[in-house]
C-alpha positions in Angstrom: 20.3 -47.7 -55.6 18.1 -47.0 -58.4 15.6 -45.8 -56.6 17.8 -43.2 -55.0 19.3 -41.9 -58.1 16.3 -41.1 -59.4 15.3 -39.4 -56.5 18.5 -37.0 -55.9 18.0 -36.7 -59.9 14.8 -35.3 -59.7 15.4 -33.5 -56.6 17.8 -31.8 -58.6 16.0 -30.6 -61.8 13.4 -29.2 -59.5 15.9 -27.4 -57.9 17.1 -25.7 -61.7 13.6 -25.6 -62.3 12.5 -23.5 -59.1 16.0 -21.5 -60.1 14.8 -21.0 -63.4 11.7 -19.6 -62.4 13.1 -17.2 -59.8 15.5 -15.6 -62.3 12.9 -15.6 -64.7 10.8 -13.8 -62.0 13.6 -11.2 -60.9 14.0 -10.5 -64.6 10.6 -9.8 -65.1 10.1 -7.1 -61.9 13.3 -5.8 -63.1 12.1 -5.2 -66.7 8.6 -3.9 -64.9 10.7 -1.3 -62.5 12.9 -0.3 -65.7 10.0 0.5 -68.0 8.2 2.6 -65.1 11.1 4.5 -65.1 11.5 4.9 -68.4 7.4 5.9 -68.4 7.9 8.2 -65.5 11.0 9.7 -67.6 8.7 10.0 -70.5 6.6 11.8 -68.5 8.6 14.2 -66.9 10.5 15.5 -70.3 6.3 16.6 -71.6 5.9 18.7 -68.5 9.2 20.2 -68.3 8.2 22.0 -71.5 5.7 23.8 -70.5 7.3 25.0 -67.0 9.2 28.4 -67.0 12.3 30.0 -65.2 10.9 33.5 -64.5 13.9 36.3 -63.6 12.3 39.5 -61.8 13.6 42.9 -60.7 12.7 45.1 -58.7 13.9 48.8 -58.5 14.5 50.4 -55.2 15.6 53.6 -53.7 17.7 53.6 -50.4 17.6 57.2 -49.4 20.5 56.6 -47.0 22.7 55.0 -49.7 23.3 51.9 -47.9 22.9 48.8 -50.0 20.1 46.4 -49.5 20.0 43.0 -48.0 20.7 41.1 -51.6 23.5 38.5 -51.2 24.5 37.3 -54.8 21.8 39.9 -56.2 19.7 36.7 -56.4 17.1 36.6 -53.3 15.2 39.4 -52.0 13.8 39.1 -48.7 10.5 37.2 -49.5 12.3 34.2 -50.4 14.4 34.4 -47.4 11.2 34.8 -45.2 9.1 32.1 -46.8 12.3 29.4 -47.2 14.7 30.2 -44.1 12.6 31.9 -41.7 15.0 31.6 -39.0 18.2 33.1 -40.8 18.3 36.5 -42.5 20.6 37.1 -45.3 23.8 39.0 -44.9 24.6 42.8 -44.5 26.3 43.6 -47.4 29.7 45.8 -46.0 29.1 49.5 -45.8 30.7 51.4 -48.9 33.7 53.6 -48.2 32.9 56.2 -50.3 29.0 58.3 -49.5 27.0 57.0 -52.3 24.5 59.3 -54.1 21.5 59.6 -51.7 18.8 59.3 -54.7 21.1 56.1 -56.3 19.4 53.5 -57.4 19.4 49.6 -57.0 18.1 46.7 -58.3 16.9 44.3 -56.5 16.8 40.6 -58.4 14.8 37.5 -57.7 14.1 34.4 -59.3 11.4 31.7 -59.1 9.5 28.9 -61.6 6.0 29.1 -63.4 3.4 26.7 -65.3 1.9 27.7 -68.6 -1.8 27.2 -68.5 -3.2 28.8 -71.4 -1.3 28.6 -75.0 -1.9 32.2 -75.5 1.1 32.6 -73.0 -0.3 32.6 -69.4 1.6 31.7 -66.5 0.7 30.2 -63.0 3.1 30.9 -60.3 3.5 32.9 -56.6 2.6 36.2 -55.8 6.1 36.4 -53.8 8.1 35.9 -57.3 6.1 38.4 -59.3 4.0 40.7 -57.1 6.3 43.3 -56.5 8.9 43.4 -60.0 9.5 46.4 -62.1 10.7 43.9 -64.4 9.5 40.1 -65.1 11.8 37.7 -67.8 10.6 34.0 -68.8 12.9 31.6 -70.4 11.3 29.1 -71.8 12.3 25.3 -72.0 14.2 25.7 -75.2 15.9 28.8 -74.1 13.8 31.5 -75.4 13.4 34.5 -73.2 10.5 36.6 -73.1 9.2 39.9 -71.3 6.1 39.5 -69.4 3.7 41.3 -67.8 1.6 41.0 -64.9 -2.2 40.1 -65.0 -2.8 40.0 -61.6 -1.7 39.0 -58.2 -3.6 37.8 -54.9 -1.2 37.8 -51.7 -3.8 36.5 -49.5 -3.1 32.8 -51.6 0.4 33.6 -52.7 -1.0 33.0 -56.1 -0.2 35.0 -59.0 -1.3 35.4 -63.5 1.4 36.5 -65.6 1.5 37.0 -69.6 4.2 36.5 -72.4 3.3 37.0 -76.3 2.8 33.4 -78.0 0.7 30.7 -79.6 0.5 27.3 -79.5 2.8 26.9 -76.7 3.1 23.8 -74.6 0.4 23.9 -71.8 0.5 22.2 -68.8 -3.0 20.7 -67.7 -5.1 20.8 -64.4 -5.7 18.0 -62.4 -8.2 17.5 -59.4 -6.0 18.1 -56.0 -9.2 16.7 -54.3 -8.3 13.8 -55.8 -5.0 13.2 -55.1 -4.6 10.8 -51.8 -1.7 11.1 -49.3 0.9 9.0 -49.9 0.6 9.0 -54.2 4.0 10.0 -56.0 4.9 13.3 -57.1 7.3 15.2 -58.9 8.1 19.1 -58.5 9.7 20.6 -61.2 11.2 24.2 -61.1 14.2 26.0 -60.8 16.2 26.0 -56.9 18.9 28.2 -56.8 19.2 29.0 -60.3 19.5 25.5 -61.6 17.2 25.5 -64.2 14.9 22.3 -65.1 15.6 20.7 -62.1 13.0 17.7 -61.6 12.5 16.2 -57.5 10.2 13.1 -56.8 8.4 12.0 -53.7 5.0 11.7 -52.3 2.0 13.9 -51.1 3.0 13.4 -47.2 -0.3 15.5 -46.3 -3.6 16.7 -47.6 -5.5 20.2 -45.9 -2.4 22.2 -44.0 -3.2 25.5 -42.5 -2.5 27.6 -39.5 1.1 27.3 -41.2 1.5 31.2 -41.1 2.5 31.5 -44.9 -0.9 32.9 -46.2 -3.9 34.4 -45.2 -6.1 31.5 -47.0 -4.2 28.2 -46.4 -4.9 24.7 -47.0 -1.8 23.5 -48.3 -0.7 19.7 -49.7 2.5 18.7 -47.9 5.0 17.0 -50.1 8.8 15.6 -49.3 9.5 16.1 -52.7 12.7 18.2 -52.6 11.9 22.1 -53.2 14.0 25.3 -52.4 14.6 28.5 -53.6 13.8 29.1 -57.1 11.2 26.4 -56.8 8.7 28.5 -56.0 5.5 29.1 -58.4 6.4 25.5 -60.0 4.0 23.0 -60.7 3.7 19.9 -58.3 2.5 16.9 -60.9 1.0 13.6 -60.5 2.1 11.0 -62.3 -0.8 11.5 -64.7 1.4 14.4 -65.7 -1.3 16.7 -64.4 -0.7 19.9 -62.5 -2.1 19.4 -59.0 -0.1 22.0 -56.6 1.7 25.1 -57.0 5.0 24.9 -54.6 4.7 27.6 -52.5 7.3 27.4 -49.4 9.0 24.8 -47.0 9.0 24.5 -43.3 12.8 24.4 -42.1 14.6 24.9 -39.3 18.2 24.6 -40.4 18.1 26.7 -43.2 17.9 24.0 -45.8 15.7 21.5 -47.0 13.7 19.1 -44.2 11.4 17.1 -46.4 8.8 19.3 -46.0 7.4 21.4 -49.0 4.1 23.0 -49.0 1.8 23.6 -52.6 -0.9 25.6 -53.3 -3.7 23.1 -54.4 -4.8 23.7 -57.9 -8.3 23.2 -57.1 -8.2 26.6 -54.7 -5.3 28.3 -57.4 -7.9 27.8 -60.4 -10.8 29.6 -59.1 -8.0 32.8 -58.2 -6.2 32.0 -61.6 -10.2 32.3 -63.5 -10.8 35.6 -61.4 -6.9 37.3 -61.8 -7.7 36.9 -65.9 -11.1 37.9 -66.3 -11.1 41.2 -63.5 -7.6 41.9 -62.4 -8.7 40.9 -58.7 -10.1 38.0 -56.7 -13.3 38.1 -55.4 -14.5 35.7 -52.1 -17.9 34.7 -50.8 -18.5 36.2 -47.3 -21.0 34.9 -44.4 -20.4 37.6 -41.9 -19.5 35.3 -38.9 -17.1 34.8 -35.7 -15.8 31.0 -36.0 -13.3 28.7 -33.9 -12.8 24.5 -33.4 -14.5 22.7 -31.9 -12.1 21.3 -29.6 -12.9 17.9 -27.3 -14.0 20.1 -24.2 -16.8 22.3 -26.7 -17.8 19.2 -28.2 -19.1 17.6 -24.6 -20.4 21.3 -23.5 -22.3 21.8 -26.5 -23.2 17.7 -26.6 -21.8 17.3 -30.2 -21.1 13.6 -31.5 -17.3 14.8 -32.3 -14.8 17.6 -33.1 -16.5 18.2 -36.7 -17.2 21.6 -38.0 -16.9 25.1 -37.2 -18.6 26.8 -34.4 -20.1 30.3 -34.9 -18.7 32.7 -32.0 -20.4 36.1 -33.3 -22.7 36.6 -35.9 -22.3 40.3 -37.2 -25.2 42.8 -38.1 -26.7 43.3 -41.7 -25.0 40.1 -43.2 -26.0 36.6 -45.3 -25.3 34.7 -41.8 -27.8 37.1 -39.8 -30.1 36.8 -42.6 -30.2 34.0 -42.4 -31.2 33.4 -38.8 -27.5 32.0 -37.8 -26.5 32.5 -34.1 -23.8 32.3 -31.7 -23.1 28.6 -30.6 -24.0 27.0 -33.8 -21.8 24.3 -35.7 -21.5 24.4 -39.4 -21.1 20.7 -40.2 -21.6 21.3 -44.0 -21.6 23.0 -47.0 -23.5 21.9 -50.0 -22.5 18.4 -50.4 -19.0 19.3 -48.7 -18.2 18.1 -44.5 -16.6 21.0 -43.1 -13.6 19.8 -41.0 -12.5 23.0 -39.1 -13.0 26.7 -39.0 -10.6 27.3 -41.7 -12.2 24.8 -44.3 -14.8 26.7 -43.6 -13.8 29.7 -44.5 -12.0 28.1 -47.5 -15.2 26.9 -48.5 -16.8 30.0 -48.0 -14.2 32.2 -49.8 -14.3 29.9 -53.2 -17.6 29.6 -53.2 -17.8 33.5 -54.4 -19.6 36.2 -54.0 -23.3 36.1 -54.5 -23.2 32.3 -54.8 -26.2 30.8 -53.0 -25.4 27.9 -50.5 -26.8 25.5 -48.4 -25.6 24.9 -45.0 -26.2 22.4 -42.4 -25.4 23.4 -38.9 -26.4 21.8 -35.9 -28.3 23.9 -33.2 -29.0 22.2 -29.5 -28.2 19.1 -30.1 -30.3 19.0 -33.7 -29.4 19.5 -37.4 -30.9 22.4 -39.2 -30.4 23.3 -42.9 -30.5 27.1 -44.2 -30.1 28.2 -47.1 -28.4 31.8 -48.0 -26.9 34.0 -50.5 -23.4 34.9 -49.8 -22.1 38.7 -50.3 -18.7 40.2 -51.3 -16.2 39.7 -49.0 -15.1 43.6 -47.7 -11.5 44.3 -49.1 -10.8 45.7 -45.2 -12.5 44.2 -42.3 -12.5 46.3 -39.1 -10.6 45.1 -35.9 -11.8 45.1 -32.7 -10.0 47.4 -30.7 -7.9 45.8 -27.6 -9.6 46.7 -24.2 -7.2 48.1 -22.0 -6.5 46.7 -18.8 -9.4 47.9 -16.2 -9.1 49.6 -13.1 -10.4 47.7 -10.8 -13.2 50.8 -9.0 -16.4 48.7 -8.6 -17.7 45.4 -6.6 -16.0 42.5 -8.0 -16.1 38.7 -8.2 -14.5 36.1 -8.5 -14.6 32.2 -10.2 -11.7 29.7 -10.6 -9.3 32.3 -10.6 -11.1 34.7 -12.8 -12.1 38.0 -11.1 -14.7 39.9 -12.6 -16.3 43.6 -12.4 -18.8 45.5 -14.3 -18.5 46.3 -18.1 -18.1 50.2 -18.0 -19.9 52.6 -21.0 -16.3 53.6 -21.9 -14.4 50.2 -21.9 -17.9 48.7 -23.9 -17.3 52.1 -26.6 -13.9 51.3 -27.0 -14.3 47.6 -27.3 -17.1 48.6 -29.7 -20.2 46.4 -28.2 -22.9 47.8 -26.9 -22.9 48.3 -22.8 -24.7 45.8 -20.9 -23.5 43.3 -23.1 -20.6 41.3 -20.7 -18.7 41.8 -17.6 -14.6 42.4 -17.3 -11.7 40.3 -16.3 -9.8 42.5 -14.2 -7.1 39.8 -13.0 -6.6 36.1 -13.5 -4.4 34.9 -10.5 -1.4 32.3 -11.9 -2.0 28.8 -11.7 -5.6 28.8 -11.5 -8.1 27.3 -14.0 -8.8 30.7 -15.4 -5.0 30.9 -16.6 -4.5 27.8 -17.8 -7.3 28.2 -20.0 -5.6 31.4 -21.3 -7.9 34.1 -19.9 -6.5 37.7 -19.4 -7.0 41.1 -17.8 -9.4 43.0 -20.3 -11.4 40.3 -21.7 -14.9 40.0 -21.8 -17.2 37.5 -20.6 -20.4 37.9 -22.6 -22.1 34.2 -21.8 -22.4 32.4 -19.5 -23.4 28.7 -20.2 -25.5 30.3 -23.5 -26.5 32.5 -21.4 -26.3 36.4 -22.2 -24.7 38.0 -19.2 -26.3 41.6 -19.1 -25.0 42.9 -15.6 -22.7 41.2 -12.7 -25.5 40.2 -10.0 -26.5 38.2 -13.2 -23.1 36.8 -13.2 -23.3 35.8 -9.5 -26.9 34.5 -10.1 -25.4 31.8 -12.3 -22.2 31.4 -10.7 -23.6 30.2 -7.7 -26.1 27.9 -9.4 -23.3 26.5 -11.4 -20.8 23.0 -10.3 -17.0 24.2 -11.5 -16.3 20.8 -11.3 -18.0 19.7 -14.1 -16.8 22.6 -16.0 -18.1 26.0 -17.3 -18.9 27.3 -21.0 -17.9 31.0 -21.5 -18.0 33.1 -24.4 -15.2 35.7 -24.0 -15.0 38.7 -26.6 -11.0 39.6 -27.1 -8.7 41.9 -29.4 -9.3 39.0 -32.5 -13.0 38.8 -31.9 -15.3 36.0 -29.8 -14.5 32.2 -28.9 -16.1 29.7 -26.5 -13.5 28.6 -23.6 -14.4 25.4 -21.4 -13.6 26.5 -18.1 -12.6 24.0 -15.2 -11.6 23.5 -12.1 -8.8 21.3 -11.7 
């Protein structure tokens, strides 16, 4: 009996003790979580001081006196476009009374800002500031200042805007390259008018483009909440560090999805440095065509993966042709950068600035070649290629997996502005085939043919006939947007 009281007895105090030690444990984690939140609090309240509500208006004639599309007097179309892109905002009701033709409006807008410098500039969007008459900043105790811009570039959606002051509460850069996908974040701006308003989540993706927002793009992807009057606010890591400016969110029911897109600050800074110092941004420029590399290219041009950009056109009198660069090569790197896709390449590119000498590797039949080049300006305007119209078909024709080809006339080459004798013309795709599926038209131009220049159409047939469509044909096509390789097959 003794021997069994002893045992439940000690049975017992190591149950209290095992207790003990779990309570002491939840206790602990629970003092840990509290103080992380009180440090992430801590946080929050320094960068809140140096972000900005920014008020802009814009002054507009309507020469048929009919008022704008303004609901509230709060978002101009810009917000609507880059936020609900699917809705439009509502007609306001026509007036009974004729308005004065020449009567003016003003248009009203709204959006958030970082202070960067504590001389009194500002970091936010183009789309808040680009187009005001009039900007406002309140500041986080209140104060409201007018501002004026510094200088604007639309092709980031980045903007530089100025208020008078000293010593004001800067918020400071981090490194958005360092920043890995899945760290916390916090957005802090001003949606729909509610000013101060702090959101927390996580970078849910690194390197964004083809979004359609911008003409340079490579956005972080965050599911921290952001909306309307978010936009030119600072995304922060926890370090308190500015790492993204928000910039827009992808939606499809007109309200927030969990998916919020920022500018990084590593691309912002360059256009921030350049928007202070000139007025305007200036971007390095190579003077080349470039597309993917999709999983078809990379077996016709016997590359070890999808890597890189590949060079489609290399254009007369620039740093690529120079250089010695040509049609079918694959960038694979820049300086000590991998280049993922065509537009980190041209991201690259761009930031790198004009005049900056470069080193690229690029890989050339199968082996890797390193040039070295000085980059020029990029031209404010670059030229389009004009849109071939659709050919007559007059001439002997030919035709491949559904693709029907005839000669390259003098007037259709002129108009397409390459020289004649450089290609041969689609003059019908039939549905279903190869050729379609692949998304070949009427008025394209075939211009190679397995690397090879196709000069006239018996050269064509030459190498058609010698060719198996089974294992698949590389074409260089020349359309309305400029040249790309298409893998053709049969099916």
């Amino acid at each position: 009996m003794q021997i069994q009281f002893k045992l439940l007895t000690l049975i017992f105090l190591t149950v209290i003790f095992c207790f003990g030690q779990v309570a002491a444990q939840n206790s602990d984690d629970l003092e840990q979580m509290i103080r992380a939140s009180k440090t992430r609090a801590i946080l929050v309240q320094n960068v809140r001081k140096a972000v900005v509500h920014i008020k802009v208006e814009k002054i507009v004639r309507n020469p048929d006196g009919k008022m704008l599309n303004n609901p509230m007097d709060l978002y101009n179309d810009e917000f609507f476009r880059r936020f609900f892109p699917e809705l439009r905002p509502p007609k306001n009701q026509q007036p009974k009374k004729r308005q004065n033709p020449n009567r003016e409006f003003r248009q009203q807008g709204m959006g958030s800002g970082s202070i960067i410098d504590s001389k009194g500039y500002i970091l936010t969007n183009h789309h808040v500031v680009g187009e005001a008459d009039r900007i406002l900043v309140i500041l986080y105790d209140g104060t409201e200042k007018e501002a004026k811009l510094v200088g604007t570039d639309p092709e980031t959606d980045i903007a530089v805007i100025k208020i008078e002051g000293n010593g004001l509460p800067v918020l400071p850069m981090g490194n958005s390259d360092e920043i890995l996908v899945g760290e916390d974040v916090i957005a802090v701006g001003n949606p729909f008018g509610l000013i101060q308003t702090v959101t927390y989540g996580i970078v849910s993706a690194k390197g964004r483009s083809n979004v359609g927002i911008n003409e340079y793009e490579n956005f972080i992807q965050t599911d921290a909440a952001i909306n309307p009057g978010n936009s030119g606010g600072p995304l922060v890591s926890l370090r308190g560090e500015i790492i993204g400016v928000n910039s827009a969110i992808f939606t499809r029911s007109g309200g927030y999805q969990g998916i919020g897109f920022a500018v990084p600050i590593n691309m912002a800074r360059k256009i921030m440095r350049d928007l202070i110092n000139t007025g305007s941004v200036s971007r390095g420029w190579l003077g080349v065509g470039i597309q993917d590399v999709s999983h078809d290219l990379m077996q016709a041009f016997k590359l070890e993966n999808t890597k890189g950009s590949l060079i489609t056109g290399v254009m007369q009198d620039t740093p690529a042709q120079k250089a010695g660069m040509r049609k079918g090569d694959v960038v694979i790197r820049i300086n000590e950068i991998s280049i993922r896709d065509s537009n980190h390449l041209r991201n690259e590119i761009a930031n790198a600035g004009a005049f900056a000498e470069i080193e690229i590797e690029l890989v050339r039949d199968g082996k890797s070649i390193i040039i070295k080049l000085k980059l020029d300006e990029r031209p404010k305007k670059l030229g389009q290629i004009k849109i071939a119209p659709k050919p007559i078909p007059t001439t002997e024709q030919v035709e491949m997996l559904g693709m029907i080809v005839e000669e390259l006339t003098e007037e259709t080459a002129k108009e397409l502005g390459i020289e004649s004798g450089s290609g041969i013309v689609i003059v019908e795709v039939k549905p279903g085939s190869p050729a379609e599926k692949t998304g070949l038209l009427p008025g394209m131009i075939v211009q190679e043919v397995e690397r090879h220049a196709i000069a006239n159409l018996n050269y064509f047939k030459k190498l058609a006939s010698e060719l198996d469509p089974q294992k698949g044909i590389l074409l260089l096509i020349t359309t309305a947007n400029g040249s790309r390789y298409i893998f053709l097959q049969a099916n």
